[in-house]
C-alpha positions in Angstrom: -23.7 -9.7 -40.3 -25.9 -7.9 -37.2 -24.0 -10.5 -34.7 -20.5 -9.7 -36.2 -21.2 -6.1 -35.7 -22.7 -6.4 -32.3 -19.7 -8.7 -31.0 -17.5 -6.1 -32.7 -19.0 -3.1 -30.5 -19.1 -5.5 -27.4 -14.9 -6.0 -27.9 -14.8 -2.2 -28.8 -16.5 -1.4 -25.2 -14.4 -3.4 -23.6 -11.3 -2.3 -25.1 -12.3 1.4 -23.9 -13.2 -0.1 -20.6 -9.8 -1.0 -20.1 -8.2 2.1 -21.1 -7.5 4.3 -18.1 -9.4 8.1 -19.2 -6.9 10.0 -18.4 -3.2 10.2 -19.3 -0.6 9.9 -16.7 2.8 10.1 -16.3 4.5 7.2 -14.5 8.4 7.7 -13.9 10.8 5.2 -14.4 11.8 4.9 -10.8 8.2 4.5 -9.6 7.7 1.6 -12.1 11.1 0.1 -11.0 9.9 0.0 -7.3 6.8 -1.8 -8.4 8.5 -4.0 -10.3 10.9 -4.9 -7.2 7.8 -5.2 -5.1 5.9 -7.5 -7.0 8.8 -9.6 -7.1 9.5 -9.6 -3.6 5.8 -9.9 -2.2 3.8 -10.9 -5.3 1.5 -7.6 -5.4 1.0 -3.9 -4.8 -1.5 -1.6 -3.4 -2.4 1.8 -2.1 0.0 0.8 1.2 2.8 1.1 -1.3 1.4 3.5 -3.7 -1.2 6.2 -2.8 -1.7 6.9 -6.5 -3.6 3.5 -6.4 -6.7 5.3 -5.2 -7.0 6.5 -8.3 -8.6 3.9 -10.9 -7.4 5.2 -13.6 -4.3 5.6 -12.5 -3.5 2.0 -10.9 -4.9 0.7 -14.6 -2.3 2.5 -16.6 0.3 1.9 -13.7 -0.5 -2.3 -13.7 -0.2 -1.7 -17.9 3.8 0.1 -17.2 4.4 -2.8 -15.2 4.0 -5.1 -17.2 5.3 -3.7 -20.0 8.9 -3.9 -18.0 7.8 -7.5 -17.2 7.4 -8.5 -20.7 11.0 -7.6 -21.4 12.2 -9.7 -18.5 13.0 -13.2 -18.8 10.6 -13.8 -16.0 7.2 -12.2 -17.4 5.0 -13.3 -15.0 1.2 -12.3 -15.6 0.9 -9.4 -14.0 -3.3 -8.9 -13.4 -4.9 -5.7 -11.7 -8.3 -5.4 -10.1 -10.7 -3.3 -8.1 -13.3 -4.5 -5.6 -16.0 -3.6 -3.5 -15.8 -3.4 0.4 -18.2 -3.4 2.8 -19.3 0.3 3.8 -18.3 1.5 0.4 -14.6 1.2 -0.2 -13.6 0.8 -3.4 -9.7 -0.9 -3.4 -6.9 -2.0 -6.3 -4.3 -4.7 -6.4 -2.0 -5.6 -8.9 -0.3 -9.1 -8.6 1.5 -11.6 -10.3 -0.7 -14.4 -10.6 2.2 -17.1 -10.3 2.5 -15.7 -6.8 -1.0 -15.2 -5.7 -3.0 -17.9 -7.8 -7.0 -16.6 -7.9 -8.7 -13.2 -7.8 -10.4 -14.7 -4.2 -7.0 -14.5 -3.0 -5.9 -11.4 -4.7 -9.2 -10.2 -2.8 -8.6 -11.7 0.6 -4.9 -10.6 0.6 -6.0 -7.2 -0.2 -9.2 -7.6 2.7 -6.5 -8.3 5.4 -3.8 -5.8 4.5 -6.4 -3.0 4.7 -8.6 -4.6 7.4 -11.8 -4.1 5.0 -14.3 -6.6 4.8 -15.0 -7.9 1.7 -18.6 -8.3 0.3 -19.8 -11.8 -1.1 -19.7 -12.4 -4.9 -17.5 -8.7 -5.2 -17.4 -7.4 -8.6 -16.7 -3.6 -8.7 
């Protein structure tokens, strides 16, 4: 019974992990741009939205995404991710994964669209 309730407060954690903290608004039109973007390029970032700065934001924001996803015919997996730069930059993405295939290249993609350099074995 201790192990049940220990891997039930490990899924709980992560469950709240994944919850952005703080409620945002995300209009319609914002989300539709996204939504256009990631089908056209395969990804978004902070280039296309400066709100991505904002963690908690660009988690809630990849969740609106692919909410409108889910009700497309397409549904692609939409994924979204932070990592760890060299010199301290923290950076998001949110791709579709049937465009760009691994979190290496979600990760390299990102690198070379901001000109950061990436640190080995990133996890933010």
């Amino acid at each position: 019974m201790a192990q049940k309730a220990k891997e039930s407060a490990r899924e709980k954690k992560a469950d709240e992990e994944e919850k952005p903290e703080k409620d945002f608004n995300y209009p319609t039109d914002e989300v539709k741009k996204a939504v256009d973007l990631i089908n056209q390029k395969g990804y978004i970032t902070k280039l296309d939205f400066k709100e991505m700065d904002d963690d908690d934001w660009a988690k809630g924001f990849s969740k609106e995404i692919d909410k409108v996803f889910q009700k497309s015919d397409k549904n692609p997996y939409i994924y979204y991710e932070k990592f760890d730069f060299v010199g301290g930059d923290i950076d998001s993405i949110i791709w579709n994964m049937d465009v760009i295939k691994t979190r290496e290249e979600a990760l390299e993609k990102l690198a070379d669209l901001l000109g950061s350099v990436w640190k080995q074995n990133n996890r933010v």
